[in-house]
C-alpha positions in Angstrom: 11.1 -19.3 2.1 13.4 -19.2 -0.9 13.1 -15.5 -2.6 12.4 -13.5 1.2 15.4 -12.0 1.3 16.7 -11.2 4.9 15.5 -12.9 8.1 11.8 -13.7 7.9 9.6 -14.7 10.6 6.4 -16.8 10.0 3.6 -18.9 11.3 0.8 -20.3 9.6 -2.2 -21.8 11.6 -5.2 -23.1 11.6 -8.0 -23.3 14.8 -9.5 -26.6 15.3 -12.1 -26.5 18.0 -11.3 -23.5 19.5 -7.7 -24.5 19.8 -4.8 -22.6 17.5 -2.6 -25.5 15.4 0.5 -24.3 14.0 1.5 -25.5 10.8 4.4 -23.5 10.6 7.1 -22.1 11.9 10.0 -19.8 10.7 12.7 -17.6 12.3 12.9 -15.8 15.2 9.5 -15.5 16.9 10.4 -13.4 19.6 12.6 -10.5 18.5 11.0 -7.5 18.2 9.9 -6.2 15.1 8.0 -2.9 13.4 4.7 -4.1 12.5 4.5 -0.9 9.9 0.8 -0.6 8.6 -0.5 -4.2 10.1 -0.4 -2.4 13.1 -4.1 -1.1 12.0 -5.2 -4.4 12.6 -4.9 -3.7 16.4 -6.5 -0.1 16.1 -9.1 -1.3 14.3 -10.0 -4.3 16.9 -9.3 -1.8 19.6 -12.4 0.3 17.9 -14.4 -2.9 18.0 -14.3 -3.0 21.6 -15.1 0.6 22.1 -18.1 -0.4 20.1 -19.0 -3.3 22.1 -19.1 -1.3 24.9 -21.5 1.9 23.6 -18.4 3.9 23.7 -18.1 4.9 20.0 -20.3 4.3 16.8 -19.1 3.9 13.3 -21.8 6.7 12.2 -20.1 9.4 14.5 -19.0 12.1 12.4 -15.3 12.4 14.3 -13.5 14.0 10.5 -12.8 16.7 8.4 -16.1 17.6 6.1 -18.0 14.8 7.9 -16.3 12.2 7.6 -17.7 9.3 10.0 -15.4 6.8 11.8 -16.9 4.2 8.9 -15.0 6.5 6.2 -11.6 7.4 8.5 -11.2 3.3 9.6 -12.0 2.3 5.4 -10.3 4.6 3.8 -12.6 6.4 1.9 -12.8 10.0 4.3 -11.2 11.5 1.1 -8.1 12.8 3.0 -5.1 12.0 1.3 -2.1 9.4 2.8 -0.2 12.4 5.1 -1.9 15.5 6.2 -1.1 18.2 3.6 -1.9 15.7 0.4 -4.9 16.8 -1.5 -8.5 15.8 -1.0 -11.9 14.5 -2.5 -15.0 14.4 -1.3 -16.5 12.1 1.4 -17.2 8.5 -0.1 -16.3 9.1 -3.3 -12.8 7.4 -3.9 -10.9 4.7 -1.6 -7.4 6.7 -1.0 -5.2 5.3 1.5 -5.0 7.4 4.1 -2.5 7.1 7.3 -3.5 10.4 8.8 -7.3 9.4 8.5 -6.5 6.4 10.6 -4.2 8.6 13.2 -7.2 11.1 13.5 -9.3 8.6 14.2 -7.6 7.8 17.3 -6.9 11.0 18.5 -10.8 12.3 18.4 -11.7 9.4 20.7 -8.4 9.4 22.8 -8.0 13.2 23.2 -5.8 14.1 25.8 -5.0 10.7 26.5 -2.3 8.0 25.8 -2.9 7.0 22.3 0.0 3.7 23.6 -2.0 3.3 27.2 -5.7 2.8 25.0 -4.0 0.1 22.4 -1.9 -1.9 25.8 -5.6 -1.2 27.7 -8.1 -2.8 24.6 -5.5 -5.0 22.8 -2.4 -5.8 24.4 -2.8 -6.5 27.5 -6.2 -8.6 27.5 -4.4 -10.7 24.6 -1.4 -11.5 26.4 0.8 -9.2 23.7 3.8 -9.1 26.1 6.0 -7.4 23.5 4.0 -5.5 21.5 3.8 -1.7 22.3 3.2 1.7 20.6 6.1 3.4 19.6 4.6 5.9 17.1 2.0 7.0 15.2 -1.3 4.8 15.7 -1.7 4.1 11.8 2.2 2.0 11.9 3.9 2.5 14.9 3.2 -0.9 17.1 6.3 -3.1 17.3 6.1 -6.6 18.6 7.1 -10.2 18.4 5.5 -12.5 15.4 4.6 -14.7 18.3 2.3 -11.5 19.6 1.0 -10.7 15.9 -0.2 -14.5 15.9 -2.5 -13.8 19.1 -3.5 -10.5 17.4 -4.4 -12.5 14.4 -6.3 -15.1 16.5 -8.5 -12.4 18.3 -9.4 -11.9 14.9 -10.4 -15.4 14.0 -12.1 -17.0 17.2 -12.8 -14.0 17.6 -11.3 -12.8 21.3 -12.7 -9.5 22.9 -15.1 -8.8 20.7 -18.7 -10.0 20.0 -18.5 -12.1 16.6 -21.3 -9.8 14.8 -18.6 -6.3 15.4 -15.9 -8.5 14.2 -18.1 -9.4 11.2 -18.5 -5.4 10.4 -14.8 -4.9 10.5 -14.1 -7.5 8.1 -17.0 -6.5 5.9 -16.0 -4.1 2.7 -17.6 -0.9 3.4 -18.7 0.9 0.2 -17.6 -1.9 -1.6 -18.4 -0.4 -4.8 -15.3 2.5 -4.6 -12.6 2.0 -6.8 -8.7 2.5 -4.7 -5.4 1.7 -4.9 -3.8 -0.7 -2.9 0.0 0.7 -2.2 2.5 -1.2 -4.1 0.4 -3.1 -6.0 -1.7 -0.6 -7.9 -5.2 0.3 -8.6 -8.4 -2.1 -8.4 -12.2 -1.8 -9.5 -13.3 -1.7 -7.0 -11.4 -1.6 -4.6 -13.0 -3.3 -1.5 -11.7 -2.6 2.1 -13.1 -3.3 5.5 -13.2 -0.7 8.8 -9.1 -1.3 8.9 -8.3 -5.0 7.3 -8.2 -5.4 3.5 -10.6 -7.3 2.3 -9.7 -9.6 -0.9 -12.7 -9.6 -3.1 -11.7 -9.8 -6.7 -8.2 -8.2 -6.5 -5.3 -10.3 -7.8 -2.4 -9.0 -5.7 -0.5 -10.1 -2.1 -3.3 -12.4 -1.1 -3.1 -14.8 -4.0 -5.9 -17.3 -4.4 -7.0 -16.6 -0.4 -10.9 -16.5 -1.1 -12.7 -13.1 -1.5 -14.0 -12.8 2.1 -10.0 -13.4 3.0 -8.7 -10.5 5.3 -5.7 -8.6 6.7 -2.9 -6.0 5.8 0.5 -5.4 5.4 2.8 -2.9 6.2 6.5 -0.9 4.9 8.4 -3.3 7.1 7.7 -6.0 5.5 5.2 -7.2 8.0 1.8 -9.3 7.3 -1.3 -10.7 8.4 -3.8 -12.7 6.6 -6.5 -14.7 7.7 -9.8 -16.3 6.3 -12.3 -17.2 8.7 -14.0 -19.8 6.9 -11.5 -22.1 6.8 -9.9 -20.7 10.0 -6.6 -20.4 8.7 -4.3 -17.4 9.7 -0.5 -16.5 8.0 1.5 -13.8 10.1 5.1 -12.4 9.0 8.0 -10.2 10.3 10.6 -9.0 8.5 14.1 -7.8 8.7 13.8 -6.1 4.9 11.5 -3.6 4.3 8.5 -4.0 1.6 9.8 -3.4 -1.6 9.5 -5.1 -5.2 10.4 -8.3 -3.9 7.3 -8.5 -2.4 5.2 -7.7 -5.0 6.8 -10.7 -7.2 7.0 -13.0 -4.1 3.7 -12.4 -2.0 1.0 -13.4 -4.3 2.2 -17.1 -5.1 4.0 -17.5 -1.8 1.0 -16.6 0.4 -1.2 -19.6 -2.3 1.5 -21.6 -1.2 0.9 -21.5 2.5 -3.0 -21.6 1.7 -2.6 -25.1 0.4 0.0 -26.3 2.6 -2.2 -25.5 5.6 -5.9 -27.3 3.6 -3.9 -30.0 2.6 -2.3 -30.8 6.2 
């Protein structure tokens, strides 16, 4: 862990047979952390049940100029990161968007708890007894590392949802747009599932991860990645937020674990 500054808090696993194997472990897996952006991995699983269950459908045009919940959960609705930044048309551009994820929510919540839908579709049936929502759907969760690795195992076995939505959430939608991944700059193209990142060609915080490797990470200094394939999953806390550290750190650190966990 030399070079994390602060207190980090990591696990690395791999399932074997169904059951989850950790690798290792690092800090403090209980306190209570911000999750930040990596808390769109939960909204974006949550939208994977309402799918399983003929609630939603990505197609449904639920944004501004008709944008579907495809474009609002992939980033490529054209609204810009906060409400009042500027535009582009539908499907043209991958532009990380926070309020497209937050209005997301809201059109299939309406009136309703935004916190009591996430601890109803993802906390609760996961055993997430820390995790809660204490803002804004796009990074507001806070939880134990110990609740982002069960979160990050729904993902994998996959838990709650049927394997083929979970497939769709991981697969790049519009894979062709060109983006920019915050932090780390701009890619061509830019590929990014309904919520996770996908890796594909980009050289950045996932390292050598393969291409189909997924996952996010968020202002606090929070990650998840996780490859199916090889069933390995890396979650991380943080007590300093995202900065350039973690642009010079991340992309060799998270090849580290990679190897550490295939050659174990």
């Amino acid at each position: 862990m030399a070079g994390w500054p602060g207190a980090p808090s990591v696990v690395l696993f791999r399932i074997e047979d169904g059951i989850v194997n950790r690798l290792l472990e690092v800090g403090d897996l209980d306190e209570v952390r911000e999750w930040a952006s990596v808390s769109k991995m939960a909204v974006s699983l949550a939208f994977g049940v309402e799918i399983d269950w003929d609630l939603h459908t990505l197609t449904e045009n639920l944004g501004p100029r008709g944008a579907t919940l495809a474009n609002l959960l992939s980033h490529s609705s054209g609204l810009g990161l906060e409400q009042d930044d500027p535009v582009v048309a539908v499907g043209t551009k991958r532009v990380y968007s926070n309020v497209g994820v937050d209005h997301a929510v809201e059109a299939i919540v309406g009136d309703n708890s935004v916190a009591s839908w996430l601890e109803g579709r993802i906390f609760e049936p996961f055993g997430m007894e820390s995790a809660r929502l204490e803002g804004r759907p796009s990074s507001g969760v806070v939880g134990s590392t110990n609740d982002l690795v069960r979160l990050a195992v729904a993902w994998l076995r996959p838990d709650g949802v049927a394997r083929e939505t979970r497939d769709r959430l991981i697969t790049p939608y519009l894979p062709e747009l060109d983006g920019v991944v915050p932090g780390f700059g701009r890619f061509s193209p830019c590929p990014w599932g309904l919520g996770p990142e996908v890796r594909g060609g980009k050289h950045h915080w996932m390292g050598d991860w393969p291409a189909e490797s997924f996952g996010h990470f968020g202002q606090s200094g929070a990650m998840m990645l996780c490859n199916v394939e090889e069933r390995l999953g890396l979650v991380a806390t943080s007590t300093e937020p995202f900065g350039p550290w973690a642009v010079h750190l991340w992309p060799e650190w998270t090849s580290t674990m990679r190897q550490r966990a295939l050659g174990s």
